[in-house]
C-alpha positions in Angstrom: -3.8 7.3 25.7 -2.3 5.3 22.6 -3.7 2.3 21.1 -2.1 -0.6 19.6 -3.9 -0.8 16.5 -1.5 -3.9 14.5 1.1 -6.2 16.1 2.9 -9.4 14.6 5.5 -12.1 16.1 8.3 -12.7 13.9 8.0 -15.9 12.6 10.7 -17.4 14.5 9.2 -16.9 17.6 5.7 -18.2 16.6 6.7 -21.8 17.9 8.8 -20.5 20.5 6.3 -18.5 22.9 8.5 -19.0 26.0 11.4 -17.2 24.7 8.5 -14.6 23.0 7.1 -14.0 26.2 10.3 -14.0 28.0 11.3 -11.1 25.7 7.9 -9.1 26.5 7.6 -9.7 29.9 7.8 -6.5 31.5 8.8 -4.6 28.4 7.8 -1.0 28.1 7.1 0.1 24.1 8.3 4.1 24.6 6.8 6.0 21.5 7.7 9.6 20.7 4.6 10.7 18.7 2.6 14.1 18.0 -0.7 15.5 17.7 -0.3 16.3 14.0 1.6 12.9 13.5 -0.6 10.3 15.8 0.8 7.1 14.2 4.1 5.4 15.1 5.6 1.9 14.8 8.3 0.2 15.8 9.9 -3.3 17.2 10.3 -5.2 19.9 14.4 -5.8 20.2 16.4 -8.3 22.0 20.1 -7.1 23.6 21.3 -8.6 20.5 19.1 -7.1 17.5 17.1 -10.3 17.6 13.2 -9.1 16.4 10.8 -10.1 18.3 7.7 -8.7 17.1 6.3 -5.2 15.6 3.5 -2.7 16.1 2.1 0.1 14.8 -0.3 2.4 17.6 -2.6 5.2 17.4 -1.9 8.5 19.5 -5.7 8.7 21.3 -5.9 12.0 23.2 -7.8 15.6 23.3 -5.3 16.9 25.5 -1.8 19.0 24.7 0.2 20.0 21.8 3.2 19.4 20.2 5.3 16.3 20.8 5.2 13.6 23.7 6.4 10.6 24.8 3.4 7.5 25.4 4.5 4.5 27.4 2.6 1.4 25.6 2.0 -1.4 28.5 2.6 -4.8 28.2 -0.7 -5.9 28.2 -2.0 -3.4 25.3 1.3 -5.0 23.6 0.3 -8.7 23.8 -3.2 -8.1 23.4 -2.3 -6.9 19.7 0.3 -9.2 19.0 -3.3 -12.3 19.4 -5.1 -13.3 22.5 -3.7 -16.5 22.4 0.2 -15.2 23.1 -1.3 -12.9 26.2 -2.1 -16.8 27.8 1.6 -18.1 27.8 3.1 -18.8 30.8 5.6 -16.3 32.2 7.6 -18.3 33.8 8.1 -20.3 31.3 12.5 -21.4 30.0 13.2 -19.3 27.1 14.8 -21.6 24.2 17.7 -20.7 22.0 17.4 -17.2 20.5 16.8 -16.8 16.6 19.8 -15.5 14.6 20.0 -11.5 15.0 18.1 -10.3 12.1 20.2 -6.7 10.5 18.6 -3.8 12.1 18.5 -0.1 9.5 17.0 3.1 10.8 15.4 5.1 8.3 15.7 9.0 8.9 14.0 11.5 7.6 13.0 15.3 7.9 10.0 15.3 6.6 7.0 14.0 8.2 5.0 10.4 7.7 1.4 12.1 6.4 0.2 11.1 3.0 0.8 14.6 1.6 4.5 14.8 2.3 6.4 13.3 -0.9 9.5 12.9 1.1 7.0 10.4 2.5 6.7 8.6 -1.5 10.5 8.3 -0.7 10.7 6.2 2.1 8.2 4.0 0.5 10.0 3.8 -3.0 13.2 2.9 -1.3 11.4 0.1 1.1 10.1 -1.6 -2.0 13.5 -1.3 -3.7 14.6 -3.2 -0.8 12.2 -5.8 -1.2 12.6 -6.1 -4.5 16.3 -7.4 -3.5 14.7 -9.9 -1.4 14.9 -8.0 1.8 11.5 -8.2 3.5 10.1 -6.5 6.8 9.8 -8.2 10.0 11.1 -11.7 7.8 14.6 -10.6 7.0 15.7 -7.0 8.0 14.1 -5.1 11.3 13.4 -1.2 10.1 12.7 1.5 12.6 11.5 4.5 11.0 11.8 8.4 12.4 10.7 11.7 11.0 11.6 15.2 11.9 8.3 17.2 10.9 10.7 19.7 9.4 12.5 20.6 12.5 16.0 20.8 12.5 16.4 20.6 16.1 13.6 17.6 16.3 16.2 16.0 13.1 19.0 16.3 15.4 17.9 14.8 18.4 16.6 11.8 15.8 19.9 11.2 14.7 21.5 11.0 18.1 18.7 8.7 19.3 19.4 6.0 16.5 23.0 6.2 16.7 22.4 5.2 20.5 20.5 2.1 19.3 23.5 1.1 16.6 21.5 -0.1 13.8 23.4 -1.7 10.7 22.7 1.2 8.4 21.2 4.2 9.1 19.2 5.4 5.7 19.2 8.9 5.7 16.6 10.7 3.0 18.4 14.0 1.6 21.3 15.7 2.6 19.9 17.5 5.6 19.1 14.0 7.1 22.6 13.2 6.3 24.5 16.2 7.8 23.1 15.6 11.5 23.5 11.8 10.7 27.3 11.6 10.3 27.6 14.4 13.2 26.3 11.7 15.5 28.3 8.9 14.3 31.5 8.8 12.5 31.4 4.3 12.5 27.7 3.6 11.5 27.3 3.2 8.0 25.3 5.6 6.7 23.2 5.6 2.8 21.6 8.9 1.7 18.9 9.3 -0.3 19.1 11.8 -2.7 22.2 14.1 -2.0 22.7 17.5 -3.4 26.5 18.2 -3.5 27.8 15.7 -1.1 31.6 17.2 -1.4 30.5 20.6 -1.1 28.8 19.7 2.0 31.7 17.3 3.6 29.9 13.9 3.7 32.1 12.5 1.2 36.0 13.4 0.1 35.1 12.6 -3.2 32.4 11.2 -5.4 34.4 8.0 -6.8 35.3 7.3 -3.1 33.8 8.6 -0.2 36.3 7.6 2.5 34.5 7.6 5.3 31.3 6.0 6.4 28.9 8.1 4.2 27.8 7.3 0.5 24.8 6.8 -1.4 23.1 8.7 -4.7 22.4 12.2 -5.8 20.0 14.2 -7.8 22.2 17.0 -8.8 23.3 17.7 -12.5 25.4 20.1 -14.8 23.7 22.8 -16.0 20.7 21.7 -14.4 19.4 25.4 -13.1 20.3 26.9 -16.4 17.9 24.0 -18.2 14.8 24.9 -15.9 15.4 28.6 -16.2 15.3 27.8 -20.4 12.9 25.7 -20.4 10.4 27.7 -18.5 11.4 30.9 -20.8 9.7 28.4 -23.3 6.7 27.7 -22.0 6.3 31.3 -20.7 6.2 34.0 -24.0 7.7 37.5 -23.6 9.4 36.1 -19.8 11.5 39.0 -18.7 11.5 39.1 -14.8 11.8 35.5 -12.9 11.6 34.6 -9.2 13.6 31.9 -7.6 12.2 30.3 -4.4 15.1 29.4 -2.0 15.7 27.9 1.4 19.2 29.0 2.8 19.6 26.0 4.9 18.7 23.8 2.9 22.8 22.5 2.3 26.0 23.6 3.4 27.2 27.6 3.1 29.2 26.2 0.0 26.6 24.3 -1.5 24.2 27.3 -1.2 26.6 29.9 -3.0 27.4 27.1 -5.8 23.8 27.0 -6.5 22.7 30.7 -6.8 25.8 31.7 -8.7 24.3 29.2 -11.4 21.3 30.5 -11.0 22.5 34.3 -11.6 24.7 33.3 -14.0 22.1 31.9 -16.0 19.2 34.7 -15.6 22.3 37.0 -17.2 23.1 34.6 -19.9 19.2 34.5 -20.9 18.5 38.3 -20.2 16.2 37.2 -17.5 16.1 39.9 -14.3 15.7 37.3 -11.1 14.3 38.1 -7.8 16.4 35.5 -5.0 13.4 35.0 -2.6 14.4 32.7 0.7 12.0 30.7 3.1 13.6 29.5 6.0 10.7 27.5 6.7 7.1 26.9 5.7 6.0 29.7 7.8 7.5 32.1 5.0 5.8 31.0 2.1 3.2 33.2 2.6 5.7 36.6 3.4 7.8 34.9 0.4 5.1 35.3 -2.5 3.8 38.6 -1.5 7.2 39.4 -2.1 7.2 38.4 -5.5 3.6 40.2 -5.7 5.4 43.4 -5.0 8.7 42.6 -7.9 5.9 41.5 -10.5 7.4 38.8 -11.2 6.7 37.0 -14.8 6.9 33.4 -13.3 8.9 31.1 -10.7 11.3 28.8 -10.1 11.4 26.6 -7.2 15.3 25.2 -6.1 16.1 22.4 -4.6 15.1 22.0 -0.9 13.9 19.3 0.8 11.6 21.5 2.9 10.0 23.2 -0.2 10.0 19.5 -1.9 8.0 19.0 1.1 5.6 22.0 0.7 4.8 21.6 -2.9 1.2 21.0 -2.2 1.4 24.5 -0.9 3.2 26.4 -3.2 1.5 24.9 -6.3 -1.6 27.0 -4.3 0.1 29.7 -3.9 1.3 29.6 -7.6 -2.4 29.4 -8.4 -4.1 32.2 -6.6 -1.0 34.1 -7.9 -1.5 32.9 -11.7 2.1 32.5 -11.5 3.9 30.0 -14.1 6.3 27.8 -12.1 9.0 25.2 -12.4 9.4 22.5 -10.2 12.7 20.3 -9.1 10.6 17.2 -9.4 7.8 15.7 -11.1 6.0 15.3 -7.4 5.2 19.6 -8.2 3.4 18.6 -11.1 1.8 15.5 -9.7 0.3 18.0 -7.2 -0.9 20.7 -10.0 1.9 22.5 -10.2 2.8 23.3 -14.2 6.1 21.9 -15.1 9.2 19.9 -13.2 12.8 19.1 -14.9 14.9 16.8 -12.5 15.8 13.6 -11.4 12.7 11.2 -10.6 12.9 10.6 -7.0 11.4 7.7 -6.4 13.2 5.7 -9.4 16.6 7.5 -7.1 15.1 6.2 -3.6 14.9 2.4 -5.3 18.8 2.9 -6.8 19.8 3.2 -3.6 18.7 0.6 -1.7 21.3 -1.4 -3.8 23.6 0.1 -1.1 21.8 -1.2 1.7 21.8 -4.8 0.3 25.9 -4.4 -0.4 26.8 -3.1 2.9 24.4 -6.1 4.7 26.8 -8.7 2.3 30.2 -6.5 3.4 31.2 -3.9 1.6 32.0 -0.6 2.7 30.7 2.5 2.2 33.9 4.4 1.8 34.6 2.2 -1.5 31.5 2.5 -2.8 31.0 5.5 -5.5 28.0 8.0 -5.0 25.8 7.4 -8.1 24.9 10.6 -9.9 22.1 10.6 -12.4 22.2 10.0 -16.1 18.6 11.2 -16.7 16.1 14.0 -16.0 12.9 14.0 -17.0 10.6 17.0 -18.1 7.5 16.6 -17.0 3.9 19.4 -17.7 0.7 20.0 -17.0 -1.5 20.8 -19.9 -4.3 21.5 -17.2 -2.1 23.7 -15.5 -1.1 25.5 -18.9 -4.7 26.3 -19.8 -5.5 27.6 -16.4 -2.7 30.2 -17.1 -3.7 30.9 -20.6 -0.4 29.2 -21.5 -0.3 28.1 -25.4 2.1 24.7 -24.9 3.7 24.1 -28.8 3.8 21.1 -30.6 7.3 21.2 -30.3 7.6 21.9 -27.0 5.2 18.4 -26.0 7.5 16.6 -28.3 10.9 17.2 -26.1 8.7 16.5 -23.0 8.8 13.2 -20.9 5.3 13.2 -19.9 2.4 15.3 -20.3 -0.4 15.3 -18.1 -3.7 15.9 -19.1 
């Protein structure tokens, strides 16, 4: 069974419980929800987009894995929403309808547990939005949906919130954003966090997109080639490094343009690499028994949202390896991983809700540019360091954004 654990009326209807009740009579909350990811939310919806209330439930049952679909009654709905609204009168005339409040669908492939940072994300982009006056359940209706890292799960997401035509559909990362814009061609859509959003056909170009796709993204020049020198710093005598990749994480042409600036780098600093791919979490483990077997020096981990979202697990892995590694965000060290060079996510997450508010006032997304970042930050863990045997310079802490004791 599912309980409704949290419920609210909008405000609008709080004086209005005819046209409240008149909206829930009868109404059936369907929530798709999984044994690994019990907790789901979402809104009650007039015809028109008007928001009636929200709720968050519980998934309560011993029974079945995987993924299911829980009918949430009508009673269970009002009895969360106050006892008092579970009293009105059902037959009572429903009174003019609020104005329809702008509806956005966040999607993302990750999943909505506390140790997924794609989860630290979605919440740094929701409080960029209410720090632009855009408030949940006041002004602006979200409905939120995560993939658990299956592409076929992400897919079937992205055709489901196309079918419910929000405003804006929010798409975290690229690979939210391919299967996004294959379901819907007139929705605007805003990415979080894009890799090369040319190279993987979302946009015709970065100064104008040109279709209904735009949004920020974390890549830089030289950005590979800085990690790769930067860890050849930290790491003395570095001669053999492994690079941690997940082929589908972008486009075919993305992919290439990243490893030949990898191997063109490892050349250029007479470092030997070992190219390592996990297709999924399930080949971590094969993946750094692999490297056991190149004896390799130390690691770097390439952009992937699936391995940004496994970090907790390969900073383990790293450790039980004594293996040196370098991140793509500061969320690796955060999680005791030794040092990240990249783009701060969450500062990019709150960037771009600016597109969000824009889009709500008019514009449209093929005018408006895809931001690229100016700054990356370097980011180490002395902890980390010692654990290694690592001897960090003076010099080296200097040119570092933030060291962590």
């Amino acid at each position: 069974m599912t309980d409704v654990t949290a419920g609210r009326l909008h405000p609008s209807f709080e004086s209005d419980r005819a046209s409240a009740d008149k909206a829930l009579g009868g109404y059936p909350v369907q929530v798709s929800t999984s044994e690994s990811n019990p907790r789901a939310s979402g809104a009650v919806l007039l015809g028109d987009g008007t928001l009636v209330a929200w709720y968050r439930c519980v998934l309560r049952t011993s029974h079945g894995r995987g993924r299911m679909t829980v009918i949430i009654g009508r009673r269970e709905l009002l009895a969360a929403l106050g006892g008092a609204v579970a009293a009105w009168p059902l037959g009572a005339p429903a009174q003019q309808s609020v104005p329809k409040m702008p509806r956005i669908g966040i999607l993302s492939p990750g999943s909505s547990e506390l140790h997924d940072p794609t989860l630290n994300v979605v919440n740094a982009f929701l409080q960029g939005l209410h720090e632009l006056g855009y408030t949940e359940g006041q002004n602006l209706a979200i409905e939120r949906q995560y993939a658990d890292w299956s592409s076929d799960r992400l897919r079937e997401l992205a055709a489901e919130m196309v079918r419910r035509k929000p405003d804006i559909i929010v798409a975290v990362s690229t690979t939210a954003a391919r299967p996004a814009k294959q379901a819907t061609s007139t929705i605007p859509i805003v990415a979080v966090g894009m890799a090369d959003p040319v190279a993987d056909e979302l946009v015709a170009s970065l100064a104008r997109p040109g279709g209904n796709v735009t949004g920020t993204t974390f890549l830089g020049p030289e950005l590979v080639a800085r990690r790769l020198q930067l860890l050849r710093e930290v790491v003395p005598g570095l001669s053999r490094v492994a690079a941690l990749w997940h082929p589908n994480a972008y486009s075919e042409r993305t992919m290439a343009g990243v490893l030949n600036e990898i191997e063109v780098a490892a050349r250029t600093l007479g470092l030997q690499l070992q190219l390592v791919p996990a297709v999924g979490p399930d080949d971590l483990a094969g993946a750094f028994a692999a490297m056991a077997r190149e004896h390799a020096d130390a690691l770097i981990v390439m952009p992937s949202p699936m391995l940004f979202g496994e970090y907790g697990r390969i900073v383990s892995m790293t450790a039980n390896s004594r293996l040196p590694a370098m991140g793509a965000a500061r969320e690796f060290v955060d999680v005791g991983g030794l040092m990240s060079y990249g783009v701060n996510q969450p500062d990019l997450a709150r960037q771009t809700a600016t597109y969000v508010a824009k889009i709500l006032k008019g514009a449209k997304p093929a005018e408006l540019p895809v931001e690229q970042p100016i700054k990356f930050e370097l980011v180490l863990n002395l902890k980390a360091a010692r654990a290694l045997g690592l001897t960090i310079t003076r010099d080296f802490l200097l040119i570092a954004d933030e060291v962590i004791e």
